[in-house]
N, C-alpha and C positions, 0 to 999 in steps of 0.2 A: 504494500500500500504506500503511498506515495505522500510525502511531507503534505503537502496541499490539502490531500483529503483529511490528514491528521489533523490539522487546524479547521477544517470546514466541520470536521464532525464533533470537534470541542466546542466549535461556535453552537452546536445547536442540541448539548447536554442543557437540560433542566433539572435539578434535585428539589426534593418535596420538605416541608415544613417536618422531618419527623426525627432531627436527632439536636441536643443541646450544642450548640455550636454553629455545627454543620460547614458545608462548602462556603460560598460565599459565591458559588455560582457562574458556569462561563459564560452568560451572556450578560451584555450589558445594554443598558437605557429600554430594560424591559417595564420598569416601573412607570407608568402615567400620572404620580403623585411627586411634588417637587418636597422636599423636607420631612419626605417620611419619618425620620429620624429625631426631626426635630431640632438640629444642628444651630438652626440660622435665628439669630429672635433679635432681627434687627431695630423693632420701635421698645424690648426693653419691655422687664416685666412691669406691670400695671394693676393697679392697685383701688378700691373705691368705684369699678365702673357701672356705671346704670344704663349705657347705651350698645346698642352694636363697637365692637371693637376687636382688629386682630390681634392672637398673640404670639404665638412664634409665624414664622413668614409664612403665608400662603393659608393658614388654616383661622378664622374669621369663628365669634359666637355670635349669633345674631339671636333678635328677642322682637317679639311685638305685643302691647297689651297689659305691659310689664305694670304693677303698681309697687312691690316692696323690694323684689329682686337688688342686690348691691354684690358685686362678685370681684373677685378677680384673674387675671392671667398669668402667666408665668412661668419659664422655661425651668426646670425642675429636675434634677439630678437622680430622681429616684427612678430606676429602671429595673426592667428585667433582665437578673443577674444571669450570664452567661451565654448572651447576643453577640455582642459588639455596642450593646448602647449604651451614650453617654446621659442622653436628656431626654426628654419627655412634656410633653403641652399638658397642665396644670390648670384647670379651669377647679375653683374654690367660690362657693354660696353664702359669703360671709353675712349674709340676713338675708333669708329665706322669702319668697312667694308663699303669702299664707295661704293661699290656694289659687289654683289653674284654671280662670274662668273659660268660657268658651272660645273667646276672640282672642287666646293667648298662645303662644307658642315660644320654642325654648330651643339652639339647636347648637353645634357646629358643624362646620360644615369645611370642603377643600373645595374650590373650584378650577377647571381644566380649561383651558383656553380649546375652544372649536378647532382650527384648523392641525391641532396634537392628535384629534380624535377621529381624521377621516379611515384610517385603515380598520376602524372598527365596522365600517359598512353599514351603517345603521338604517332603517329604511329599505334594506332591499333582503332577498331571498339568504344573499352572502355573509348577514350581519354574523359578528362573533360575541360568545360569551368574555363574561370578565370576571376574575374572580378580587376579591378582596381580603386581604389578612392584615391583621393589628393587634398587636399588643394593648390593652385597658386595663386600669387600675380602677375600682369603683369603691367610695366606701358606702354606697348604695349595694343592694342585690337586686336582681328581679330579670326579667322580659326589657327589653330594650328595643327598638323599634331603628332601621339605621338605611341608607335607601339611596338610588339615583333620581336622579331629575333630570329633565330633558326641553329647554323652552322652544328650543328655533322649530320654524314651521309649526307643527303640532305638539303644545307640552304632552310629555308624557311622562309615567313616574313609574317606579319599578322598586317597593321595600321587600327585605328582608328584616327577622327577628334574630336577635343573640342574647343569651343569657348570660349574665353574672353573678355566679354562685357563688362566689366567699367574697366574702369586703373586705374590701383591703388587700388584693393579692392582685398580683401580676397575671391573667389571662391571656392568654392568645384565640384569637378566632378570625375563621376562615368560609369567607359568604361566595357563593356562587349567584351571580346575576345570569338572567335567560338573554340571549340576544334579542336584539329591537331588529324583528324584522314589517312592525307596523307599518300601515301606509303614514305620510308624515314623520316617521321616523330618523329623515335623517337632519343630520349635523351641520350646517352649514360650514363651508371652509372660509372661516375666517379668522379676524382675533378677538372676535365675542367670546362670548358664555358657551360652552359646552355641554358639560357636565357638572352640576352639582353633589359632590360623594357628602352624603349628612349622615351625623349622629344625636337624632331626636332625643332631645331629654327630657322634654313637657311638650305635650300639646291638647286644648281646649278641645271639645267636641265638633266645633267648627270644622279641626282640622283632620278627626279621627274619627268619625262613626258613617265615611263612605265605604266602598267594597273593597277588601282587601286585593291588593295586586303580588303579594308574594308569590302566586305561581306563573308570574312573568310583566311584561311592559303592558299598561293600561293609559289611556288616554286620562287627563292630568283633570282632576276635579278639587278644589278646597279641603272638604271632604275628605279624599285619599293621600294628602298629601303626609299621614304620618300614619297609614290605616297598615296591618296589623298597628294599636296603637302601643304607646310605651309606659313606663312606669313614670312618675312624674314628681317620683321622691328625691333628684337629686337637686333638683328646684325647691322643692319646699320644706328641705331639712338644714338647718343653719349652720354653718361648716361644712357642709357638704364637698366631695370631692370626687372629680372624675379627672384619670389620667389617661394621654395615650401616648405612644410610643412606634416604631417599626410599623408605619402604615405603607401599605404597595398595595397598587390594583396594576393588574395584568391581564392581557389576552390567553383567553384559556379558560379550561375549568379546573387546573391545578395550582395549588401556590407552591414558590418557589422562595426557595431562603430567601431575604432582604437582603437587595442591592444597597450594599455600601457604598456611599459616591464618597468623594474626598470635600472636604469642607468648600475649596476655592470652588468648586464644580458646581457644590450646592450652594452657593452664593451666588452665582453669577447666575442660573438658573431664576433666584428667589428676586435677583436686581432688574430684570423684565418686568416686574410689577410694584416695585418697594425698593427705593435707594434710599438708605442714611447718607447723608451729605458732612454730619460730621459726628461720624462714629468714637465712644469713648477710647483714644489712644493717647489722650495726654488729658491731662488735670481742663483745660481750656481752649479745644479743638477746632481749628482753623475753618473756615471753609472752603472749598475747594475752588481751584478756578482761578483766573485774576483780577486784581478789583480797579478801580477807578473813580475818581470822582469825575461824577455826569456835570456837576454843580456843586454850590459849594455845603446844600445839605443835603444831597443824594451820591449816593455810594452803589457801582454797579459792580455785580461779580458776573462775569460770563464762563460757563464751564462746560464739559466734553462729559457726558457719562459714559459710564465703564463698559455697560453694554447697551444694547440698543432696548427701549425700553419698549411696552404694548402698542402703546398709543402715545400722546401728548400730555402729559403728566400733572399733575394739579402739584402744588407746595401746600405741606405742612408743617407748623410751627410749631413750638410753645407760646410762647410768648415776645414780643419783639423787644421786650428789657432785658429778655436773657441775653442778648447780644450787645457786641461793641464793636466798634470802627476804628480801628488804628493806623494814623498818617503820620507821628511825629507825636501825638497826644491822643488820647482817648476820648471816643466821645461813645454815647449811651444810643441806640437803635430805638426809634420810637414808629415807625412801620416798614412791614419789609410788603414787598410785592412782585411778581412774575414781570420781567423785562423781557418778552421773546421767549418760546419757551416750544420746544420741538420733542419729539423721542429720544433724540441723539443728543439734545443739549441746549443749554438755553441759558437766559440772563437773571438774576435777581437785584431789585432794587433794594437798598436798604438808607431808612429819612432818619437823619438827625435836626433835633429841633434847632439846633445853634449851627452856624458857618463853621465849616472844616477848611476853611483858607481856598490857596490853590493848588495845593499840591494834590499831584494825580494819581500817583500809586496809592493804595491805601491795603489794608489786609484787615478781615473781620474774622472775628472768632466767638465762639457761646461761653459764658461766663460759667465753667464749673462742666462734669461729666454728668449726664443721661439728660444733657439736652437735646432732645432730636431733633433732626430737619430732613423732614423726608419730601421726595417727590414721587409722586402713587399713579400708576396706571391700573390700578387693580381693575379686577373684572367686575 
């Protein structure tokens, strides 16, 4: 047998979920989940939230309905011993929903950019299964309800159920999705919305007493959109705690040990959607780019990102006192705003209320570490 065939036919071993350790697999970029691992938590754990917010890259809790709910996020050390994993997404109920009216719902979710997902065939006779495995920590037990979604053309929605048997223990589970071979079924090739992979935590009757689609893809109703329904204890138990870890979905109906990517791979991946512009590497973190004074109390930085991002990007702040302008002396940031702003790269303004002279150069940096500045093409 010939070197060639040796490498074509390593290229195309698959090993199954079934020994502690295990291979680590010869194929690669089988996974359609970016930070399965959980590596990348570039906006920084978070604390007090009441609204939708992500927390390690790529994976978003979303809420509607909400009245007591206060949680947080949080990239979290605690894993399952003898993977390869380091961290793990930490969603905590630090004051609980004293219950789950109908118009309420409770989720996290990954979302996959459309045009990742055309070899899934969705829509026609060709479509393929997917299968999904993940590590969970729950100090909840129970029935969990967890699911795709599918908006372009005709939504359609497709749950599965998984249990969590001991609280507080590392799980692994492994769901088989049916292929979407629906009319309306497919995926538009673009850089929209794709797929939606959720893990229902609560949902109101609004969203749970349509007909179950667990034995494959159903055209998209209110109703089904969390139907098998789910427990809805880890919402309304204070302290509550759901972890995950080693998330992959794959073509197939087998899983395959977790692809380990390398941190740099999984960044650059996570930076399509979410740049930090000034990541904590020093006590008072520059920002990137070079700056200018437009006039004598505006401050321009125009910058190149790292990679080429979704779409055209929105800025996100904290606050515009966390910053300062530096030309020779200090001066204090009292608004910042988008100067030009593209996929590949663009301008930010930043106003001082007092004259910065005329000197041109200038360099701005955030007063202190975990000030984020991010620009978001999310989905």
């Amino acid at each position: 047998m010939s070197l060639a065939r040796d490498i074509a036919d390593l290229g195309s071993v698959t090993t199954r979920l079934d020994t502690v350790g295990g291979s680590s697999g010869a194929l690669s970029n089988r996974s359609l989940i970016i930070n399965g691992a959980q590596n990348v938590n570039q906006r920084g754990n978070q604390t007090g939230l009441t609204a939708n917010a992500y927390g390690t890259d790529r994976f978003n809790f979303t809420l509607t309905g909400r009245d007591e709910l206060v949680y947080n996020l949080a990239q979290n050390t605690d894993v399952p011993s003898g993977y390869g994993f380091a961290n793990s997404l930490s969603f905590q109920a630090t004051t609980a929903e004293s219950a789950i009216a109908a118009d309420e719902y409770f989720f996290i979710s990954h979302r996959i950019e459309a045009q990742n997902l055309q070899h899934l065939a969705y829509g026609t006779s060709s479509a393929k299964k997917v299968t999904l495995s993940f590590w969970v920590k729950s100090s909840v037990t129970g029935t969990f309800c967890i699911g795709l979604y599918k908006a372009d053309n005709t939504a359609q929605v497709h749950n599965k159920t998984y249990t969590i048997n001991s609280a507080s223990t590392w799980e692994q589970k492994t769901i088989t999705f049916e292929a979407n071979t629906l009319s309306g079924g497919a995926i538009d090739d673009d850089n929209g919305l794709g797929l939606y992979v959720t893990w229902h935590l609560a949902a109101g009757s609004n969203f749970d007493s349509g007909s179950s689609t667990s034995s494959g893809w159903a055209n998209y109703s209110t109703t089904n959109w969390c139907e098998p329904s789910t427990t809805d204890a880890v919402i309304t138990t204070t302290n509550a705690t759901f972890l995950l870890t080693g998330v992959q979905l794959e073509v197939g109906d087998t899983a395959t040990d977790f692809e380990h990517r390398s941190y740099g791979d999984e960044l650059a991946r996570c930076q399509r959607y979410c740049i930090d512009l000034t990541p904590d590497s020093g006590t008072s973190p520059y920002f990137p780019g070079t700056g200018a004074c437009a006039n004598t109390t505006v401050a321009v930085t125009h910058m190149a990102f790292p990679v080429q991002m979704r779409a055209t990007p929105s800025l996100s702040f904290s606050s515009a006192g966390d910053y300062r302008i530096y030309n020779g002396s200090t001066h204090t940031v009292t608004a910042i705003g988008i100067n030009g702003m593209s996929p590949v790269g663009g301008g930010v303004n930043f106003s001082v209320a007092s004259s910065m002279g005329t000197t041109q150069a200038v360099g701005v940096y955030a007063t202190g570490t975990g000030i984020r500045s991010l620009v978001v093409a999310e989905l």
